[in-house]
C-alpha positions as MATLAB code, in Angstrom:
seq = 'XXXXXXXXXXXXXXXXXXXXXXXXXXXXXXXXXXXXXXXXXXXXXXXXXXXXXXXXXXXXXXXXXXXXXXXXXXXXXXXXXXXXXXXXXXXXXXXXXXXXXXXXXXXXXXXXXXXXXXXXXXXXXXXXXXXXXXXXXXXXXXXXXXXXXXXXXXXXXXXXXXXXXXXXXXXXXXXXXXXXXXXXXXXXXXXXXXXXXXXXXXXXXXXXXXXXXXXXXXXXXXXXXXXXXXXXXXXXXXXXXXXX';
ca = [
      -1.442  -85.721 -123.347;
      -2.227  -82.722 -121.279;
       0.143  -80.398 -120.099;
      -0.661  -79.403 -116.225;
       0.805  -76.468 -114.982;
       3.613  -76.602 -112.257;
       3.186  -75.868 -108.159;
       5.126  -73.351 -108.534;
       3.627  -71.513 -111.027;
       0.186  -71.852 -109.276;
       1.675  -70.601 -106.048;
       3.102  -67.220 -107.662;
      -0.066  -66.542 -109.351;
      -1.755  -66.494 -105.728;
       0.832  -64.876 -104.205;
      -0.024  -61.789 -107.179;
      -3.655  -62.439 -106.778;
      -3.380  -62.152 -102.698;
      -1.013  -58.701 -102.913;
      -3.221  -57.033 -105.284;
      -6.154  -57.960 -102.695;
      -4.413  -56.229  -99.783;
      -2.886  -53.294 -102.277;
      -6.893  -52.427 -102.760;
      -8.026  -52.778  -99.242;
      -5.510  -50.688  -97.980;
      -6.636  -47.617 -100.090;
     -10.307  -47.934  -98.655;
     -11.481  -45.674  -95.996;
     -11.644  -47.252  -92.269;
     -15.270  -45.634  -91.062;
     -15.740  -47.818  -88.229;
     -12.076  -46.763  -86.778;
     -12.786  -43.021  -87.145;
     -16.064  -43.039  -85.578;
     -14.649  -44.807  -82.762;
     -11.681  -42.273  -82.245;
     -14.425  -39.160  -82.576;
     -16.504  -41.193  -79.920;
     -13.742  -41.049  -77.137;
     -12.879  -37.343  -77.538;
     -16.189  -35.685  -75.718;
     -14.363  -37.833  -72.589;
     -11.364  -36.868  -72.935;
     -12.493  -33.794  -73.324;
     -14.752  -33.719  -70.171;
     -11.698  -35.050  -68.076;
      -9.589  -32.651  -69.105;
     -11.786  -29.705  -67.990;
     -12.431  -30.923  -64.852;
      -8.628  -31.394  -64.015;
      -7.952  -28.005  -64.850;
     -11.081  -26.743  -63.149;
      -9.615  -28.807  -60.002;
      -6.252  -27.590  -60.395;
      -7.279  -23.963  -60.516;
      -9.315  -24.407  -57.762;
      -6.534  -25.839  -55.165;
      -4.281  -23.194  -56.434;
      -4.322  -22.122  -52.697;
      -3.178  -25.547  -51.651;
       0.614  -24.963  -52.915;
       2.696  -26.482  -55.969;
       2.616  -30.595  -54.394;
      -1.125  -30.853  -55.376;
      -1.782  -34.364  -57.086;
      -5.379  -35.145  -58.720;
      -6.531  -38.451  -59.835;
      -9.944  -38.546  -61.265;
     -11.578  -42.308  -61.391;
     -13.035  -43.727  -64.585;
     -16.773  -43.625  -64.732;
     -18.977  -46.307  -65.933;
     -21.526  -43.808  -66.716;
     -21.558  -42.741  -70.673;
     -21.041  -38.723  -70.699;
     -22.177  -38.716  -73.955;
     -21.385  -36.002  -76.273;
     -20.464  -32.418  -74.467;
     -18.144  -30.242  -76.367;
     -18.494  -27.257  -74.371;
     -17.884  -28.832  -70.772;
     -18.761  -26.726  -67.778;
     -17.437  -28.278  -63.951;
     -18.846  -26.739  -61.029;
     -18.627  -27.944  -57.239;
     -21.585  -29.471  -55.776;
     -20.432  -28.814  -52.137;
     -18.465  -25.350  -51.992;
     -14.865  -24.766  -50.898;
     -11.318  -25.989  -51.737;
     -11.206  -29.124  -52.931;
      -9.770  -32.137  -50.739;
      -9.720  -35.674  -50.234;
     -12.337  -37.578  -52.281;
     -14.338  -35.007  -53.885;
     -17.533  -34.507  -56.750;
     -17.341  -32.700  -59.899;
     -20.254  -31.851  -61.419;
     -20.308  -31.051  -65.020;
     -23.193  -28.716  -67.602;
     -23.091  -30.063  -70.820;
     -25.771  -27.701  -72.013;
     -25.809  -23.949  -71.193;
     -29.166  -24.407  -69.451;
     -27.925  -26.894  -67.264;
     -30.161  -29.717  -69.005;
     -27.687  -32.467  -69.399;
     -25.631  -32.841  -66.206;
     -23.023  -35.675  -65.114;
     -20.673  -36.070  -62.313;
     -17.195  -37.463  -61.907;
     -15.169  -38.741  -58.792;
     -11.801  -37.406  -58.140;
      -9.360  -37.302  -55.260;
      -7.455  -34.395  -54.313;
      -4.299  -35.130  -52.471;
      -1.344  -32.501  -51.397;
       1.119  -31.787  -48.384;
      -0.253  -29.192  -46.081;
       0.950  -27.427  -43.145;
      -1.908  -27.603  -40.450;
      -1.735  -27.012  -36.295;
      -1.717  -29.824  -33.611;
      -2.000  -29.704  -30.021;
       1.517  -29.528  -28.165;
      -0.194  -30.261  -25.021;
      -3.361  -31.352  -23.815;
      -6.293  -28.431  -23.673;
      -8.605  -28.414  -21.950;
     -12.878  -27.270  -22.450;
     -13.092  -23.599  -21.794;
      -9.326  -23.118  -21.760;
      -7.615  -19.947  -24.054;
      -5.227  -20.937  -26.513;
      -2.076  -19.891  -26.858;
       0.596  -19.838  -29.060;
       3.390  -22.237  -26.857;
       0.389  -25.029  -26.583;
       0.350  -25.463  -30.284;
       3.303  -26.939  -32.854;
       3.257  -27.932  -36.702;
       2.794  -30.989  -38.761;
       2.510  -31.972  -42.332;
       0.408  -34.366  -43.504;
      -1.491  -35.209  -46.937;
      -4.989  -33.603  -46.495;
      -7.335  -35.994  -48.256;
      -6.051  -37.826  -44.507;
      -7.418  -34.454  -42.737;
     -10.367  -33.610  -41.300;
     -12.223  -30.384  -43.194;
     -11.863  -27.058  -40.845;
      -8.473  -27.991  -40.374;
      -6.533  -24.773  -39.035;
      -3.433  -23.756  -41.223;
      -2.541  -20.228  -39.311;
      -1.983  -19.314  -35.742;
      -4.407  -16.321  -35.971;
      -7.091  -18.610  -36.377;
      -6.508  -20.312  -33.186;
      -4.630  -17.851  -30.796;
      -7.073  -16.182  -28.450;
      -9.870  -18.447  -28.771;
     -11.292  -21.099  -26.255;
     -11.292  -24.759  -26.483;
     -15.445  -26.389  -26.765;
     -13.721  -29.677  -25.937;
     -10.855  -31.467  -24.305;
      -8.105  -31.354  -26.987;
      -5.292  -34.182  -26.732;
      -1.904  -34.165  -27.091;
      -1.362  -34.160  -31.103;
      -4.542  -33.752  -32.202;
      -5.005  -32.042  -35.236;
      -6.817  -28.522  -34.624;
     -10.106  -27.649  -36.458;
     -12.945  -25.327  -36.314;
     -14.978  -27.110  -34.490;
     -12.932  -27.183  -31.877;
     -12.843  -23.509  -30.621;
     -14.130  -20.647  -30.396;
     -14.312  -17.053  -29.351;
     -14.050  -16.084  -26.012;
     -17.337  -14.845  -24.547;
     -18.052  -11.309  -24.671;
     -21.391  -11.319  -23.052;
     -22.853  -14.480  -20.716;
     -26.099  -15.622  -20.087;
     -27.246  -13.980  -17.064;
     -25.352  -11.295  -17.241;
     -26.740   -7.500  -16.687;
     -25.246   -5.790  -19.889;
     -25.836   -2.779  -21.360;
     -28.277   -2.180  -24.196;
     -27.673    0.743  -26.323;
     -31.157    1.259  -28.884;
     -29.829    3.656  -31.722;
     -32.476    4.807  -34.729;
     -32.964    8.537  -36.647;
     -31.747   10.623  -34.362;
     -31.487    9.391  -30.965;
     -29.457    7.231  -29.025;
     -30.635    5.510  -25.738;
     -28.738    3.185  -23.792;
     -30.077    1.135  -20.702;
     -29.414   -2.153  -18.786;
     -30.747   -5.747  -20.128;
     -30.334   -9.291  -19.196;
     -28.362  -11.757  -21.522;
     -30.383  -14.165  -22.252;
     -27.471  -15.681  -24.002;
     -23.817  -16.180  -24.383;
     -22.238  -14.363  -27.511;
     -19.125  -13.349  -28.705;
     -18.049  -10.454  -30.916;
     -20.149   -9.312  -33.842;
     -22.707  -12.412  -32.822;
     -26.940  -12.070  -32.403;
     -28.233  -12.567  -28.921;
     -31.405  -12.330  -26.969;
     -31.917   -9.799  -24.094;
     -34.733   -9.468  -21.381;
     -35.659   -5.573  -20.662;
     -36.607   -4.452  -17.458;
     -40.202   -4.826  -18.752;
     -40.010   -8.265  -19.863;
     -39.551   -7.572  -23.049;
     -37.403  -10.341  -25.286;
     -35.535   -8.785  -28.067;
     -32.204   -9.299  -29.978;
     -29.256   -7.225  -29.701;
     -25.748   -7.919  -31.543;
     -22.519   -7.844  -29.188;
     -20.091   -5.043  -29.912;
     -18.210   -5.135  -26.881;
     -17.408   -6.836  -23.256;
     -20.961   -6.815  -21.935;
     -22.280   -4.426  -24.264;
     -24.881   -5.001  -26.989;
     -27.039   -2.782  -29.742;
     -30.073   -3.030  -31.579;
     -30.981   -0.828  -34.901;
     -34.126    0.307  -34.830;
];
């Protein structure tokens, strides 16, 4: 008669079998996990220098500066040495594009999508302004508001808005931007002004017709007494000059 061994012996020689199995698995090398971890870094990497690059660029924007940069679907590939730039120049703000070299010759290039967000303290309209009307400093009060929710050109210092003329009818509240003023006219169209020609040596000065508005430091053109059309810059209430 045969003797068959027991269940139970059967079941712990598995049981030895199966840990001996897993002992030697564990002490193999996991390729396919490694090459996935070293895949993800050029990303991370990528993100990384464009926050800073963002964050060193809003510097000017104050301590409350927030960015979020969005996933992209588009593979980056490998870039070690990332190098952001700005598409569009300026600060910053609102939704934004960051541009990034992954070669030093500009080759390879990809772009991310961010947002910029931070409190601000910008000008509003106190009372209503209207076109052609100087600004002062009692029609204008302060707000605070996030400025990806501003307008660009917004105006963040009195100096930039005190003295100048409204180009539109400005409402009560309205948040003030560049495009909204200007500076006052120094010379009108129509206007007799005088010319003053200066080159090696000499200095003439005689009287021209504007042939434009202009204010300080701007280019206009000017009629001469012979019909002439030239350009002169504006360096003063009705007074322009031309280098020759």
């Amino acid at each position: 008669m045969k003797h068959r061994p027991s269940r139970q012996l059967v079941f712990r020689a598995g049981a030895v079998t199966l840990m001996a199995l897993l002992f030697a698995l564990s002490l193999l090398p996991l390729p396919s996990i490694a090459r996935a971890a070293s895949a993800d870094e050029p990303s991370d990497a990528v993100v990384a220098s464009v926050r800073q690059f963002l964050k060193e660029r809003t510097a000017s924007l104050g301590d409350q500066v927030t960015i979020d940069i969005r996933e992209s679907d588009v593979d980056l590939g490998d870039c070690a040495t990332p190098q952001p730039f700005l598409p569009r120049p300026g600060v910053p703000q609102g939704r934004v594009t960051v541009g990034v070299h992954c070669d030093s010759d500009g080759s390879r290039t990809r772009y991310l999508q961010a947002t910029v967000s931070a409190i601000v303290r910008h000008l509003v309209a106190l009372q209503p302004i209207d076109p052609g009307q100087r600004i002062d400093a009692t029609m204008l009060d302060w707000q605070e508001a996030d400025i990806s929710r501003l307008r660009r050109g917004y105006l963040d210092d009195l100096d930039q808005a005190v003295g100048r003329v409204a180009t539109r009818r400005i409402p009560t509240g309205a948040t003030l931007t560049d495009t909204m003023i200007r500076k006052p006219w120094m010379v009108k169209r129509g206007d007799t002004v005088v010319l003053t020609a200066v080159g090696q040596g000499f200095r003439i000065s005689r009287s021209v017709e504007a042939l434009d508005n202009g204010e300080l430091g701007s280019t206009i053109r000017l009629k001469t007494e012979d019909d002439q059309i030239l350009q002169g810059r504006v360096t003063g209430q009705d007074r322009l000059r031309v280098d020759l």
